[in-house]
DRENDO-1510 file (C-alpha; in Angstrom, 1 decimal, always signed):
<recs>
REC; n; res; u; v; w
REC; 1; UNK; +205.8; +234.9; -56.9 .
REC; 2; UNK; +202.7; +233.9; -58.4 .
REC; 3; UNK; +199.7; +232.4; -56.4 .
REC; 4; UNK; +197.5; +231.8; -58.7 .
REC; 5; UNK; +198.5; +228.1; -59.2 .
REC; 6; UNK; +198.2; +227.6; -55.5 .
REC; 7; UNK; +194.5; +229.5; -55.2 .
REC; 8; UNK; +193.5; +227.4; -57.9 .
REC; 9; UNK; +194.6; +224.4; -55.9 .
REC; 10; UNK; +193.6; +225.3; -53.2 .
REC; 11; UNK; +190.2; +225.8; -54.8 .
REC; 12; UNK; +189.7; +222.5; -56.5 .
REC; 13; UNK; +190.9; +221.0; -53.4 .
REC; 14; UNK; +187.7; +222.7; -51.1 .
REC; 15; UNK; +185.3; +221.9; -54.2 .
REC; 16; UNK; +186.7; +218.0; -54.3 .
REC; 17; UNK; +185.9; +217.6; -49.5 .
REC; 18; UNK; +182.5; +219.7; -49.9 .
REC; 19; UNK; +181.5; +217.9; -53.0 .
REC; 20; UNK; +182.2; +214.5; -51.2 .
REC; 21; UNK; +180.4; +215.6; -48.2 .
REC; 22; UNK; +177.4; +216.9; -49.7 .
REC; 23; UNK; +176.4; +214.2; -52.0 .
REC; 24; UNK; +176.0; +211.6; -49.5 .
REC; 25; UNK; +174.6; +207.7; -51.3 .
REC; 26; UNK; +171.4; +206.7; -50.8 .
REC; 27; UNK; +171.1; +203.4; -48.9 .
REC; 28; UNK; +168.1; +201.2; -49.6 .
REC; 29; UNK; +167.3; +198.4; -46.6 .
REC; 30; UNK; +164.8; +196.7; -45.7 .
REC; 31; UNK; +162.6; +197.3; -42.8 .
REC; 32; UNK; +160.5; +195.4; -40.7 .
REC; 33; UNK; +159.4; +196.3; -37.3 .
REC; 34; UNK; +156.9; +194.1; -35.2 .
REC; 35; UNK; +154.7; +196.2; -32.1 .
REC; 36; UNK; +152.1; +195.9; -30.2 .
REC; 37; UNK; +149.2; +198.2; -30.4 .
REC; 38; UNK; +146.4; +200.1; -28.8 .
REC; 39; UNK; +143.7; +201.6; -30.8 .
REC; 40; UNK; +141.0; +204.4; -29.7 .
REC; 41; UNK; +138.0; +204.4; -32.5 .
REC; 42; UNK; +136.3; +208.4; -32.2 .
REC; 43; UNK; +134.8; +210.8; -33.7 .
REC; 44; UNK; +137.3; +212.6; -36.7 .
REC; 45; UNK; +135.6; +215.6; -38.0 .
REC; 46; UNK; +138.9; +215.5; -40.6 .
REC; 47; UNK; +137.2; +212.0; -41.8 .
REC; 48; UNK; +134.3; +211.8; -44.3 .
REC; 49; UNK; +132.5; +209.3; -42.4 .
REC; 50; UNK; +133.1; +211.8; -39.4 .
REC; 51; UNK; +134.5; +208.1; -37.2 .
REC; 52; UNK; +138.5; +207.3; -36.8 .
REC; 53; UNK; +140.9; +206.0; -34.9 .
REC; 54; UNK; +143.9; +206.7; -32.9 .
REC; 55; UNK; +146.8; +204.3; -32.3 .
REC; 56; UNK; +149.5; +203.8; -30.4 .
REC; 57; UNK; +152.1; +201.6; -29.4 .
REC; 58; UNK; +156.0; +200.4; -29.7 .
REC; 59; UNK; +158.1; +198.0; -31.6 .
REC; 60; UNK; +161.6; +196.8; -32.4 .
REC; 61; UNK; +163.4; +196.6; -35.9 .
REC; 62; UNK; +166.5; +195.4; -37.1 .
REC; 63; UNK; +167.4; +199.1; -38.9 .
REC; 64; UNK; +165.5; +201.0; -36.2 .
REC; 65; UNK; +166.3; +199.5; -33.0 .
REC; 66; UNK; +163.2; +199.8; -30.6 .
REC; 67; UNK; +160.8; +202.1; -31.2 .
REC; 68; UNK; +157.2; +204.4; -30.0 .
REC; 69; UNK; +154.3; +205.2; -32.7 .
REC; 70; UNK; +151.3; +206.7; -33.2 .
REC; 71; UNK; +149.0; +207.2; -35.8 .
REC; 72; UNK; +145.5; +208.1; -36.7 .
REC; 73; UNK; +143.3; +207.0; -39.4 .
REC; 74; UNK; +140.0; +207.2; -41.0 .
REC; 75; UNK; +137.5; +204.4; -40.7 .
REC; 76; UNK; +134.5; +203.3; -42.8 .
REC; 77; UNK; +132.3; +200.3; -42.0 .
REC; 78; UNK; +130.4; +198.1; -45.2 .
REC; 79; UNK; +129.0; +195.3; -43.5 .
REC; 80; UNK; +131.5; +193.1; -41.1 .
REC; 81; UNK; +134.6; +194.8; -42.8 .
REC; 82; UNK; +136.2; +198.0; -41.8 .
REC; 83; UNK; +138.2; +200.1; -44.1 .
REC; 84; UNK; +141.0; +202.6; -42.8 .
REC; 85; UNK; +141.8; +205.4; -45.2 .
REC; 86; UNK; +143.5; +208.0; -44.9 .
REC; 87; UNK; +146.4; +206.9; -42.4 .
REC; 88; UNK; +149.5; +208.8; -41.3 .
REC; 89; UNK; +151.9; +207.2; -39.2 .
REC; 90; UNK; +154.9; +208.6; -37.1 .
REC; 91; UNK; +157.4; +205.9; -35.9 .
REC; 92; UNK; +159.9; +207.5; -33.3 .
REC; 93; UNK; +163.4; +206.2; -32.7 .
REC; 94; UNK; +164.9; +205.5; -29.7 .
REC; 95; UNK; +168.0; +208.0; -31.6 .
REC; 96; UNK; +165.2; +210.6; -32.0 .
REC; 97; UNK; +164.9; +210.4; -35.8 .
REC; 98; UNK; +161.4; +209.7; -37.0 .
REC; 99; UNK; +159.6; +208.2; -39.7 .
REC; 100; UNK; +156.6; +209.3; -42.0 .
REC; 101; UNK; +154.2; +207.1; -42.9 .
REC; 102; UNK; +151.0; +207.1; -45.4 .
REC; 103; UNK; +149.1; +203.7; -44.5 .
REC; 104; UNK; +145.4; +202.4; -45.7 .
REC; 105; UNK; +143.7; +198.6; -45.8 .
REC; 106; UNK; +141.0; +196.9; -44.2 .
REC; 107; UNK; +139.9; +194.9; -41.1 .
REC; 108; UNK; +138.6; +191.7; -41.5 .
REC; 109; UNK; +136.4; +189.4; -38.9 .
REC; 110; UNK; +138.3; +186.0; -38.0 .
REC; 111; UNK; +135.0; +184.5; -36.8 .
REC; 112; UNK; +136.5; +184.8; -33.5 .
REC; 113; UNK; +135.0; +186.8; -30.9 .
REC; 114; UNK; +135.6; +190.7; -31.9 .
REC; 115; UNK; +139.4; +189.6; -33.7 .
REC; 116; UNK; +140.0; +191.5; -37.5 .
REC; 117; UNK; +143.4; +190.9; -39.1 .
REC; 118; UNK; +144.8; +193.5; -41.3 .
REC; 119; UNK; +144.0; +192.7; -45.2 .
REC; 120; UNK; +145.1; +194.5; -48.2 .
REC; 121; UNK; +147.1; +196.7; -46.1 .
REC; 122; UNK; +149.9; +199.2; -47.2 .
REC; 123; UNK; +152.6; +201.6; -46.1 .
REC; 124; UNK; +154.4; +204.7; -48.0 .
REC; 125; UNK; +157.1; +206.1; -46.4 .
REC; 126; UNK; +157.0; +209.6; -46.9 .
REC; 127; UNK; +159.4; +211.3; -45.2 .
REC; 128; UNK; +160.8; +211.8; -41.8 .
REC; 129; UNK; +163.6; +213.6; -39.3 .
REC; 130; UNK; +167.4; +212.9; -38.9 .
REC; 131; UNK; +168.9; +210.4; -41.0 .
REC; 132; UNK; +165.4; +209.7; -42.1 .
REC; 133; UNK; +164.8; +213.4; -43.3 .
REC; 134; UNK; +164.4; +212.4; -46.8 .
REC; 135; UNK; +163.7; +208.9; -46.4 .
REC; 136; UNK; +160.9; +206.5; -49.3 .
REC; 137; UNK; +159.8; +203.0; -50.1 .
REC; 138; UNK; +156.7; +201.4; -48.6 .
REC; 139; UNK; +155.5; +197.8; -47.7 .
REC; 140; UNK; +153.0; +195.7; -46.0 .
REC; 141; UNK; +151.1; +196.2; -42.8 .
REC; 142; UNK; +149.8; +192.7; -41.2 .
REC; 143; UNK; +148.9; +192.4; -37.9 .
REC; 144; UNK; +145.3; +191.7; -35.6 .
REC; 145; UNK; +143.4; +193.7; -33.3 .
REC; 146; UNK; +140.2; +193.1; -30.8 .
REC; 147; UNK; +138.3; +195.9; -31.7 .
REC; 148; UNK; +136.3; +195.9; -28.3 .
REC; 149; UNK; +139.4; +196.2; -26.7 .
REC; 150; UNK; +141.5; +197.8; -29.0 .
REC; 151; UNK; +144.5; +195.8; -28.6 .
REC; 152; UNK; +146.4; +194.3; -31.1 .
REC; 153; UNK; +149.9; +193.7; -32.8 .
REC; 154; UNK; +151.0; +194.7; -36.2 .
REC; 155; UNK; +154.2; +194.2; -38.3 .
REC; 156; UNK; +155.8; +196.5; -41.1 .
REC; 157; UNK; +157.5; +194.8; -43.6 .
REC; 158; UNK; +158.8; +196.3; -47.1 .
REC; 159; UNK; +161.9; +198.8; -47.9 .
REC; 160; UNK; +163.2; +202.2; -46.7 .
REC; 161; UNK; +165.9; +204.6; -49.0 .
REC; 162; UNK; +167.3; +207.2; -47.0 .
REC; 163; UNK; +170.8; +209.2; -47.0 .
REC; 164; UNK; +173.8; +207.8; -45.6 .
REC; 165; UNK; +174.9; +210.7; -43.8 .
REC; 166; UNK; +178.5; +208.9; -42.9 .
</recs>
């Protein structure tokens, strides 16, 4: 009996389920999470101007469900404005997958007490963990702060692409 009909079969069946699991789609969605912050301003020797800030804080998004952060930045005064450079950003699902984050943009005085809003300010999504692992796309940052308290809120809004492992 010949079984070369059946190996080769049998072969371009295995080829046909590994192909189909390994070349999972891409799925592009939008994502927007709103939080509330706390930042700590410092010294950052990894900063030119040698000053930065550290931030926490947690949110809720539709895609992500509710979530932790925590970034750190770079931060440059001119004046009454303050530009952060240099940002990177880790947003941690309650799942346990994580996003990556490149951010920059300025503060800007409301001409209320110590309150800056966000202006100008970006995201890049550069990666991540889990279903996230491979994850791009970007957006806007807006949100407010008190800088003598270092509370404030902050909202990402723009589009993720990541794998759809299902």
């Amino acid at each position: 009996m010949n079984k070369l009909p059946l190996r080769i079969a049998a072969g371009a069946l295995w080829l046909a389920v590994s192909g189909a699991s390994m070349a999972d789609s891409s799925i592009t969605m939008p994502i927007e999470i709103d939080g509330m912050l706390t930042e700590i301003p410092g010294p950052s020797l990894r900063c030119p101007s040698k000053f930065g800030g550290v931030t926490i804080g947690r949110g809720d998004g539709a895609l992500t469900g509710p979530v932790a952060f925590i970034a750190n930045d770079c931060i440059t005064q001119s004046g009454t404005l303050f530009t952060f450079s240099a940002g990177k950003l880790i947003i941690l699902t309650v799942a346990g997958d994580q996003i990556f984050a490149d951010y920059s943009g300025q503060f800007v005085p409301t001409g209320v007490g110590s309150n800056f809003v966000f202006s100008g300010a970006t995201f890049q999504v550069t990666g991540g963990t889990g279903k996230f692992s491979k994850a791009s796309g970007g957006g806007n940052m807006t949100g407010a702060e008190d800088i003598s308290t270092g509370q404030g809120t902050i909202k990402l809004s723009g589009r993720i692409t990541y794998k759809d492992k299902n």
